[in-house]
KELO-523716 format. One line per field, with one value per residue (C-alpha): residue number from 1; z, y, x. Coordinates in steps of 0.5 Angstrom, whole numbers, plus 500, padded with zeros to 3 digits. Each point is the difference from the previous one (the first is absolute). Layout:
BEGIN
resi: (NUM; ...);
c3: (Z; ...);
c2: (Y; ...);
c1: (X; ...);
END
This chain:
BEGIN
resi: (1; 2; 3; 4; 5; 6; 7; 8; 9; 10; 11; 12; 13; 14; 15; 16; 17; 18; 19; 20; 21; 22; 23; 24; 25; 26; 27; 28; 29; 30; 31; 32; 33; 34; 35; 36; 37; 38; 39; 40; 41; 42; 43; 44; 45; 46; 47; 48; 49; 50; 51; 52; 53; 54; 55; 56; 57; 58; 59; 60; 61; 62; 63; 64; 65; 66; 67; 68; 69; 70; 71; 72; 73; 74; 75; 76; 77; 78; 79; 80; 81; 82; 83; 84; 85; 86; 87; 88; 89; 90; 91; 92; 93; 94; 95; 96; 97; 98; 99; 100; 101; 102; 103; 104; 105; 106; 107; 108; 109; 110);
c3: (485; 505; 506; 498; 492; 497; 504; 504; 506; 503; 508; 504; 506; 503; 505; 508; 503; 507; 500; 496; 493; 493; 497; 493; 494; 496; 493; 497; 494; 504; 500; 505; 507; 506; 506; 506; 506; 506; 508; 506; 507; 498; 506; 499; 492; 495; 493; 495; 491; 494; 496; 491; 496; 492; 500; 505; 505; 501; 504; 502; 504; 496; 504; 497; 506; 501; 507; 504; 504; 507; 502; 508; 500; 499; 493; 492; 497; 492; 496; 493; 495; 493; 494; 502; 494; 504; 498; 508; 506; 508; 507; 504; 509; 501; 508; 505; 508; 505; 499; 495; 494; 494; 493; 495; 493; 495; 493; 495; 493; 493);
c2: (675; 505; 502; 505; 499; 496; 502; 506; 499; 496; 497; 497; 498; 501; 497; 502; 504; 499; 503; 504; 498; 500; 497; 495; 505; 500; 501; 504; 505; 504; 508; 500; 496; 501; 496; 498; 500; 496; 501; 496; 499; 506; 503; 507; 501; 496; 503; 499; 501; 499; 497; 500; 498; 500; 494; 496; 501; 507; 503; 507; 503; 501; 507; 505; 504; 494; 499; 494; 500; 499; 495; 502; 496; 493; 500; 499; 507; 501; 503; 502; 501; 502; 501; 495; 497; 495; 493; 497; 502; 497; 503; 501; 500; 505; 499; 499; 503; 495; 495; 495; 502; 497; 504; 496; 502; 501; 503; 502; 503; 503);
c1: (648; 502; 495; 496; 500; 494; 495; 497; 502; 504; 502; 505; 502; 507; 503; 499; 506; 502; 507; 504; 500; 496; 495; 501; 500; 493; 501; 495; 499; 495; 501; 495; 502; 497; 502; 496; 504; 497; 504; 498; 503; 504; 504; 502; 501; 501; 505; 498; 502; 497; 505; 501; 505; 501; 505; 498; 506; 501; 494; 497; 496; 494; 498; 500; 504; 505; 497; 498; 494; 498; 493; 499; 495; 496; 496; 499; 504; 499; 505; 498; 506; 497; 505; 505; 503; 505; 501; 500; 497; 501; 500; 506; 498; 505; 500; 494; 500; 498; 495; 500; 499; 495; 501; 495; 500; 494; 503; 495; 502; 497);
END
């Protein structure tokens, strides 16, 4: 059963980034993700996007204005999408300014 279908809620942990670069692709059946992005030994920013595909091989931003988003600081950012219908889900580390950056992944999906 895909991530998000027999239950509730569902969890899971995707890969630490600390380059540029994406997560594995979730599977889910979720219309409702949330993702919870936590940033350590951040230097000036980090870029991040939330990224969606109905095939499995052709992603897209999940923002609603196609834009990336800029974390400037260390911490845990929740980011709530609600109506989602895609089939697979990761994190894409767009870029990072200073430091060495670690962008780890929590997804949770309804």
């Amino acid at each position: 059963m895909p991530f998000g279908y027999d239950s509730g809620f569902d969890v899971a942990t995707l890969e630490t980034l600390t380059e540029a670069g994406v997560t594995s692709a979730q599977k889910t059946a979720g219309a409702d993700l949330t993702f919870q992005v936590i940033v350590s030994s951040i230097g000036t920013n980090v870029v991040i996007r939330l990224e969606g595909s109905l095939d499995g091989t052709n992603y897209f931003n999940l923002s609603s204005s196609n834009s990336d988003t800029t974390i400037t600081g260390n911490g845990a950012y929740g980011f709530s999408l609600s109506g989602c219908p895609v089939l697979y889900v990761r994190l894409r580390l767009v870029s990072f300014s200073g430091g060495t950056p670690s962008v780890a992944t929590v997804l949770g999906a309804m």
